[in-house]
C-alpha positions as YAML, in Angstrom:
chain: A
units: angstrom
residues:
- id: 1
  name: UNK
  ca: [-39.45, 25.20, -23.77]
- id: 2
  name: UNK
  ca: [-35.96, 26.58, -23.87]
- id: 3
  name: UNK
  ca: [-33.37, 25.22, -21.22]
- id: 4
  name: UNK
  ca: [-31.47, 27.89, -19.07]
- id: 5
  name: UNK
  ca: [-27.45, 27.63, -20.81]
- id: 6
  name: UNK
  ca: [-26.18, 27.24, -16.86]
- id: 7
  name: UNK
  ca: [-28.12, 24.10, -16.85]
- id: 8
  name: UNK
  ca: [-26.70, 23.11, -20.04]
- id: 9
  name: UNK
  ca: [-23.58, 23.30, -18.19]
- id: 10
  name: UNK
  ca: [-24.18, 21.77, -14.66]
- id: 11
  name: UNK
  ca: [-25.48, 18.80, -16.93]
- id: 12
  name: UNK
  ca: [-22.55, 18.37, -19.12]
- id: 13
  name: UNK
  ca: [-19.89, 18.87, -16.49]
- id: 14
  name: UNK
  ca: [-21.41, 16.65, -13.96]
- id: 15
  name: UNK
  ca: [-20.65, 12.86, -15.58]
- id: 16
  name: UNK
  ca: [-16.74, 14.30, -15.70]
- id: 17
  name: UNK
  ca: [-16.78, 15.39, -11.93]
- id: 18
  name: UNK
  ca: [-18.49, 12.19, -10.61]
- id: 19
  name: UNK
  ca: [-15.70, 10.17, -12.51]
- id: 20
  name: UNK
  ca: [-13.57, 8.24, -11.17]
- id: 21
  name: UNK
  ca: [-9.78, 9.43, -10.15]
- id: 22
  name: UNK
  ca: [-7.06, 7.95, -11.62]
- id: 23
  name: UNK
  ca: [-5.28, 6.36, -8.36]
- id: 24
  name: UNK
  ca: [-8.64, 4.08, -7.84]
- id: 25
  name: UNK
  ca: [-8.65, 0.54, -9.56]
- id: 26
  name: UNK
  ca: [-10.50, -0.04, -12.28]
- id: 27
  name: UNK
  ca: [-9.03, -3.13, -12.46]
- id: 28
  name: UNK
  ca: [-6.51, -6.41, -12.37]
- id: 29
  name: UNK
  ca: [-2.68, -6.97, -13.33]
- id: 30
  name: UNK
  ca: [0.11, -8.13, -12.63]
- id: 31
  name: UNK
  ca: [2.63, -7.10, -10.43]
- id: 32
  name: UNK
  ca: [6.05, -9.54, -10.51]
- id: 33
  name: UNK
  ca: [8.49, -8.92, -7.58]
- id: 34
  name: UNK
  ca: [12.23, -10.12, -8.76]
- id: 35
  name: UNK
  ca: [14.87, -10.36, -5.96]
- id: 36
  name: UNK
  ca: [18.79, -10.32, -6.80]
- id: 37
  name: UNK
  ca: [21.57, -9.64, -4.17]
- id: 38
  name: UNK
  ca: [24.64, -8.20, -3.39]
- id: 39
  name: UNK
  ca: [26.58, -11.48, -1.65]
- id: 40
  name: UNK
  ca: [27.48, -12.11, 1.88]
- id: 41
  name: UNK
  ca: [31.06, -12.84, 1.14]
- id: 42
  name: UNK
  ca: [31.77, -14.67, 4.30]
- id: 43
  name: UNK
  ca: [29.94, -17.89, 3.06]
- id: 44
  name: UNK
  ca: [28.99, -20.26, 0.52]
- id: 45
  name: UNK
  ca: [25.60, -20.52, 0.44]
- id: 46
  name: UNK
  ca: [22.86, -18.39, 2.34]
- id: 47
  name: UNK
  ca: [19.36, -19.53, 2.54]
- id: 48
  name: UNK
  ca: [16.53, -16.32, 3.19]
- id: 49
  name: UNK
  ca: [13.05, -17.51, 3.52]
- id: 50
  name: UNK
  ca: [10.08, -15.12, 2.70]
- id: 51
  name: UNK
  ca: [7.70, -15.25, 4.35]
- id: 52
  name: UNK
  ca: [5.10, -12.02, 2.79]
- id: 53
  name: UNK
  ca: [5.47, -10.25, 0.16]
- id: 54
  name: UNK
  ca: [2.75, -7.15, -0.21]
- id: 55
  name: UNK
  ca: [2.57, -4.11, -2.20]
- id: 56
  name: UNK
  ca: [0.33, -1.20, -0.02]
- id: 57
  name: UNK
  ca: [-3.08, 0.11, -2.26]
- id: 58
  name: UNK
  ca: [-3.08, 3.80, -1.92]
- id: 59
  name: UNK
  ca: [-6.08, 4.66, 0.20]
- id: 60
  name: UNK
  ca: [-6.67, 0.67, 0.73]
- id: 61
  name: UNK
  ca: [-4.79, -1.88, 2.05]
- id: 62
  name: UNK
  ca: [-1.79, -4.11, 1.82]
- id: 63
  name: UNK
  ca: [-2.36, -6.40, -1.38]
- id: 64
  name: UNK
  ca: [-0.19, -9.86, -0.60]
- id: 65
  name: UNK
  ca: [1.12, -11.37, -3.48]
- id: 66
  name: UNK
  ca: [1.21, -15.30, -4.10]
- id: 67
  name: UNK
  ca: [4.75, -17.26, -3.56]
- id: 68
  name: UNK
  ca: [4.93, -19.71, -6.97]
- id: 69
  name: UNK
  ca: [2.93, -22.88, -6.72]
- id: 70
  name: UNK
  ca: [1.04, -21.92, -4.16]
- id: 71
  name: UNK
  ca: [3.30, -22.31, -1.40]
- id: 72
  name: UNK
  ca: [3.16, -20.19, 1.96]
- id: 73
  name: UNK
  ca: [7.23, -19.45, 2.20]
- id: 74
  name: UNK
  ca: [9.74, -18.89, -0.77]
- id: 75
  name: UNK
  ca: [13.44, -19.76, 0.04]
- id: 76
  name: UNK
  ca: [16.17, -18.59, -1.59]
- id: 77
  name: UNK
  ca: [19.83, -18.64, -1.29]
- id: 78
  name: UNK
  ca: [21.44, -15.55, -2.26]
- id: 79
  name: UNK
  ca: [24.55, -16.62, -3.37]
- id: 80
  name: UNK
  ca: [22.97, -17.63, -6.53]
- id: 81
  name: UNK
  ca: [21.55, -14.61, -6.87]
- id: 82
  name: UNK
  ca: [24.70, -12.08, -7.64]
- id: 83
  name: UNK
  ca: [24.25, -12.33, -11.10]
- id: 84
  name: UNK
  ca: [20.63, -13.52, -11.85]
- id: 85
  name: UNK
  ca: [17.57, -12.66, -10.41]
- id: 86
  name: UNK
  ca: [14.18, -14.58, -9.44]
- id: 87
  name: UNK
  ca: [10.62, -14.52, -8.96]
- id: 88
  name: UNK
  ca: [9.99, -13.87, -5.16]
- id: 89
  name: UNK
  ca: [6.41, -12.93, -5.64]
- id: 90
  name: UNK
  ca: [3.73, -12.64, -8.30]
- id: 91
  name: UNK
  ca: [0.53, -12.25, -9.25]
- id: 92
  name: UNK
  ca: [-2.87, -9.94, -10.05]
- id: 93
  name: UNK
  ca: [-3.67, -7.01, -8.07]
- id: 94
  name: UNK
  ca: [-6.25, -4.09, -8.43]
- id: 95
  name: UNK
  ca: [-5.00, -1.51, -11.02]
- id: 96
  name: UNK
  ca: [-3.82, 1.62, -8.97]
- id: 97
  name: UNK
  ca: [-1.29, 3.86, -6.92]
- id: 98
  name: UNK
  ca: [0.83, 1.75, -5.15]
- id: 99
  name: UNK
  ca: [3.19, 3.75, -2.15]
- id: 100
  name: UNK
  ca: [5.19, 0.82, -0.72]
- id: 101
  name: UNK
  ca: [6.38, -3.21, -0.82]
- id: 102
  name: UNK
  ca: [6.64, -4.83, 2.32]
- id: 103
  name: UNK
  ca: [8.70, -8.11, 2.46]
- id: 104
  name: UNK
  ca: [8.54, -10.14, 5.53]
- id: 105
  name: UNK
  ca: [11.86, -12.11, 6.23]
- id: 106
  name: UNK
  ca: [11.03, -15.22, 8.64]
- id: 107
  name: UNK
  ca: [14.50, -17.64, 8.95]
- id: 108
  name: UNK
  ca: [17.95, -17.92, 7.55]
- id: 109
  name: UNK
  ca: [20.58, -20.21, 7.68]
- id: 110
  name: UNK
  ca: [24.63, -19.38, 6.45]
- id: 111
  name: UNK
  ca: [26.64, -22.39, 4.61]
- id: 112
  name: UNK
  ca: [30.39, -21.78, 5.15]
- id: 113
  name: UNK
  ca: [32.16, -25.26, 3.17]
- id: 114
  name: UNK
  ca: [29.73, -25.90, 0.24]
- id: 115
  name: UNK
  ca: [27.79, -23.98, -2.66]
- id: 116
  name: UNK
  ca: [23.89, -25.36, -2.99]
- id: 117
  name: UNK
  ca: [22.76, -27.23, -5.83]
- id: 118
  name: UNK
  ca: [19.87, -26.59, -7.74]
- id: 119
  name: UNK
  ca: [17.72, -23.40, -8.12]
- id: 120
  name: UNK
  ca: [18.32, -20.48, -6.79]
- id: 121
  name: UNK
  ca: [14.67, -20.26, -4.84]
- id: 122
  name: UNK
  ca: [11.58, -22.27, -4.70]
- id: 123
  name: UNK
  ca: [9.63, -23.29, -1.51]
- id: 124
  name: UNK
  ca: [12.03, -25.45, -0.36]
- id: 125
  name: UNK
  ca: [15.80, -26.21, -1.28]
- id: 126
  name: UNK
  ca: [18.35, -28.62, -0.33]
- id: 127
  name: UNK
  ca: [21.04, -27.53, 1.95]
- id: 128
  name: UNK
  ca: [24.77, -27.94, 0.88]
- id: 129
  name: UNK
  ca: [26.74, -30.34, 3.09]
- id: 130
  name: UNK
  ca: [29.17, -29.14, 6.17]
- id: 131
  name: UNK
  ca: [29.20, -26.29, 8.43]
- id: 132
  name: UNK
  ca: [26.23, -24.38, 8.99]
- id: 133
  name: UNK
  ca: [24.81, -21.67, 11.08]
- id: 134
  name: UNK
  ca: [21.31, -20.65, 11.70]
- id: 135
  name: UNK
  ca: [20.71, -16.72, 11.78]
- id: 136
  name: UNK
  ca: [18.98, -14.94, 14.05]
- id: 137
  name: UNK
  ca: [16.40, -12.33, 12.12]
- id: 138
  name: UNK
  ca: [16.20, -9.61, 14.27]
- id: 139
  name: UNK
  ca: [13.28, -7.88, 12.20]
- id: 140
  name: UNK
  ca: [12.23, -9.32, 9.49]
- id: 141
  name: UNK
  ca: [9.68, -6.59, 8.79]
- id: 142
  name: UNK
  ca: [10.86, -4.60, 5.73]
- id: 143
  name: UNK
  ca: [8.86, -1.64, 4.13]
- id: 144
  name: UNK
  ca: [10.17, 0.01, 1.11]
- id: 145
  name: UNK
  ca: [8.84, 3.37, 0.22]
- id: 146
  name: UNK
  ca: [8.78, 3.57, -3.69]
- id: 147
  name: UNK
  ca: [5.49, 4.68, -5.19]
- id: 148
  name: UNK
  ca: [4.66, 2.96, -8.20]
- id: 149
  name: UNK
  ca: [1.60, 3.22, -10.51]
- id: 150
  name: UNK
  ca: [0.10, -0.19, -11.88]
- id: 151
  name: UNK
  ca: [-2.19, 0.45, -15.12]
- id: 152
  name: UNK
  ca: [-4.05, -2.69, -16.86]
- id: 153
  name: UNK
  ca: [-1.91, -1.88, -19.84]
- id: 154
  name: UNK
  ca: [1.23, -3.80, -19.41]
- id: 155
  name: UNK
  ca: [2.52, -6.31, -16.19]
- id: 156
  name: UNK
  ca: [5.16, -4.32, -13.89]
- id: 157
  name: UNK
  ca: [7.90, -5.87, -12.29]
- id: 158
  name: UNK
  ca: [9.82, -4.44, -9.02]
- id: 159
  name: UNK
  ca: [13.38, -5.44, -8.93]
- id: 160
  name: UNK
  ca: [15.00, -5.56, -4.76]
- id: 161
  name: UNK
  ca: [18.15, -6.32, -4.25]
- id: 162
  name: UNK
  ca: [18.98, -7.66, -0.73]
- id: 163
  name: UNK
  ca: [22.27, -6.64, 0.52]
- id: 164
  name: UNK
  ca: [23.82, -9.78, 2.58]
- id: 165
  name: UNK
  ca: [26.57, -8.44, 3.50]
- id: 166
  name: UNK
  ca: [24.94, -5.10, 4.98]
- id: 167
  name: UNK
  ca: [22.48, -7.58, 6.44]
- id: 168
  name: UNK
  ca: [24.49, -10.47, 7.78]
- id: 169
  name: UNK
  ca: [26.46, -9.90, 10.97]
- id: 170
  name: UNK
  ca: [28.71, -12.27, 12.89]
- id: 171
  name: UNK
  ca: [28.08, -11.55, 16.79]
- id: 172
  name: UNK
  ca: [30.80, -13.65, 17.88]
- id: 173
  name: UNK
  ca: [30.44, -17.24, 19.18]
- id: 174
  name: UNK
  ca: [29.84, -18.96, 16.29]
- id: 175
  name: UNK
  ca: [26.01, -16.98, 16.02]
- id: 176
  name: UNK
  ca: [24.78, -14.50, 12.67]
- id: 177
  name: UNK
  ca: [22.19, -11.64, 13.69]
- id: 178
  name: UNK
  ca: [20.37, -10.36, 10.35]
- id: 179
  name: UNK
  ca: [18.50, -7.42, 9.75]
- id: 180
  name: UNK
  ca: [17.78, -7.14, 6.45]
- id: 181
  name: UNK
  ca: [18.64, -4.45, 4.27]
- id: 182
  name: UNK
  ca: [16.89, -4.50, 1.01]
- id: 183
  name: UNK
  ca: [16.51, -1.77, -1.92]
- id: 184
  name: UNK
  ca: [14.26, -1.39, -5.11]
- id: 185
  name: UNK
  ca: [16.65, -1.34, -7.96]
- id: 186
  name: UNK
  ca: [13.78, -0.40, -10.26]
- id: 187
  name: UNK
  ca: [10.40, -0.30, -11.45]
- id: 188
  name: UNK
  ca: [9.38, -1.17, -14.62]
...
């Protein structure tokens, strides 16, 4: 029996059409999220916490990424950050096209008479003695648009750097209104 040559055809095209695309995971790695900052000048120490941090799925959903240890907030005080960086978030997520990060900033607190001790983030950190002021996040809500791929062949990392003093204003009375402004310094 000889088989028709556009059936030949249909057959041998069909496995390559009914693939799958290349922006749907196929499967799990890493994705590190580093934070450095630009300094608010006006103090010694200031202490972010974190709240979220997510990366957004093409097509899906937003992916959250673990805090170290396990814990459900990551502080850290960006004065130690101006010239070193740290783990904010980090962990496995589905292989993929990736369109945004969303970080999700939920207290802060400004140090005016004493630099902190210790590291520069972890889910908790002592406070530095003296003066202090609590600041009021007005959204902590941050989405940054930078599309990213994430292949199973090597761990990516996504470098922000949170501007404090773009971010940190004095509203008079003695009270700090923050709304944060955060970049993506790169993608590697």
């Amino acid at each position: 029996m000889r088989i028709p040559a556009w059936l030949l055809i249909v057959t041998a095209v069909t496995p390559i059409a009914c693939g799958k695309s290349s922006t749907s995971p196929t499967g799990m790695t890493t994705l590190n999220v580093m934070m450095k900052d630009t300094p608010f000048t006006d103090a010694k120490a200031l202490f972010v916490t974190f709240s979220t941090v997510s990366a957004h799925l093409s097509g899906g959903d937003f992916m959250t990424l673990p805090f170290t240890g396990g814990a459900s907030s990551r502080t850290c005080d960006l004065k130690k950050l101006t010239s070193a960086q740290d783990v904010l978030g980090t962990g496995p997520l589905p292989t993929g096209h990736y369109t945004e990060i969303r970080v999700v900033v939920s207290n802060s607190t400004v140090y005016f008479d004493s630099a902190s001790t210790g590291a520069a983030c972890g889910a908790t950190l002592t406070p530095p003695p003296g003066a202090s002021a609590a600041v009021q996040v007005a959204s902590g809500d941050v989405k940054l648009n930078r599309e990213f791929d994430l292949t199973s062949a090597t761990a990516t990392t996504v470098t922000l750097d949170f501007d404090g003093n773009q971010s940190v204003k004095a509203v008079g009375n003695g009270q700090y209104l923050m709304t944060p402004v955060i970049g993506i310094v790169s993608v590697q």
